[in-house]
Structure formats: structure tokens, C-alpha cells
C-alpha positions as CSV (number, residue, x, y, z in Angstrom):
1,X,147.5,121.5,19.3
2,X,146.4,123.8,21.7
3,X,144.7,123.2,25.2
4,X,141.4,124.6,24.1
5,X,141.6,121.8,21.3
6,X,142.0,118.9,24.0
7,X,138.5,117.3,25.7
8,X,139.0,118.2,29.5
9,X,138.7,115.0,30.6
10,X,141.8,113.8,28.7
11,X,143.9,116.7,29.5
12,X,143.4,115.7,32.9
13,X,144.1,112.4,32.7
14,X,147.8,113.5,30.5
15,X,148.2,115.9,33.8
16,X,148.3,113.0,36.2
17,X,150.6,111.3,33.9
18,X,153.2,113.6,33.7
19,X,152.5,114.4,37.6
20,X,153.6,110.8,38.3
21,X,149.8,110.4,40.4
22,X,149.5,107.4,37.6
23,X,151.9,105.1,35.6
24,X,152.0,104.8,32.2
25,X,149.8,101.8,32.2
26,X,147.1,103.4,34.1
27,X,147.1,106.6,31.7
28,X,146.9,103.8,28.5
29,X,143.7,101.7,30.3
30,X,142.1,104.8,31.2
31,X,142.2,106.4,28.2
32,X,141.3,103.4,26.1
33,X,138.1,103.5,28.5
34,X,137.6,107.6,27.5
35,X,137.7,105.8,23.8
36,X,135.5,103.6,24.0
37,X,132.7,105.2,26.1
38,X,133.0,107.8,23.3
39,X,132.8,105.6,20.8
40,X,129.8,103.7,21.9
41,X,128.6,107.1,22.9
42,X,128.6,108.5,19.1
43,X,127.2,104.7,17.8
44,X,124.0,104.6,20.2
45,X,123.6,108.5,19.2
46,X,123.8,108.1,15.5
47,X,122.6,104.5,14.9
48,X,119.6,105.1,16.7
């Protein structure tokens, strides 16, 4: 997988992680909430 291929926001997110600016639980909460939001996001969008 290439960069290009990851959503910015969760790239960002991994770089903190490896960084050490968040632990590992941090990087798993926050990126069940970049989930979510998108799943909710693509429900209200499609089920509208």
C-alpha cells in the first residue's frame, strides 16, 4: 500500500504513533472514532 492510497487523516494519526506523541491505546480509540464517523458518514449519505 502506498501513501497516496491512505486517507490523510489516518496516516497522520499512524505518524503520531510511531512518533511516540500517542500510545497505542490512543491510536486504537481514535481511529475507531475515524471509523465510525465514516461509517455513519456513508449511511446518512446513502440511506437518505
Amino acid at each position: 500500500m502506498k501513501q497516496e492510497e491512505i486517507d490523510d487523516q489516518v496516516f497522520e494519526l499512524y505518524d503520531e504513533y510511531c512518533h511516540g506523541n500517542i500510545d497505542r491505546r490512543e491510536f486504537f480509540k481514535r481511529a475507531g472514532q475515524l471509523t465510525w464517523n465514516r461509517m455513519v458518514g456513508f449511511f446518512r449519505e446513502h440511506l437518505s
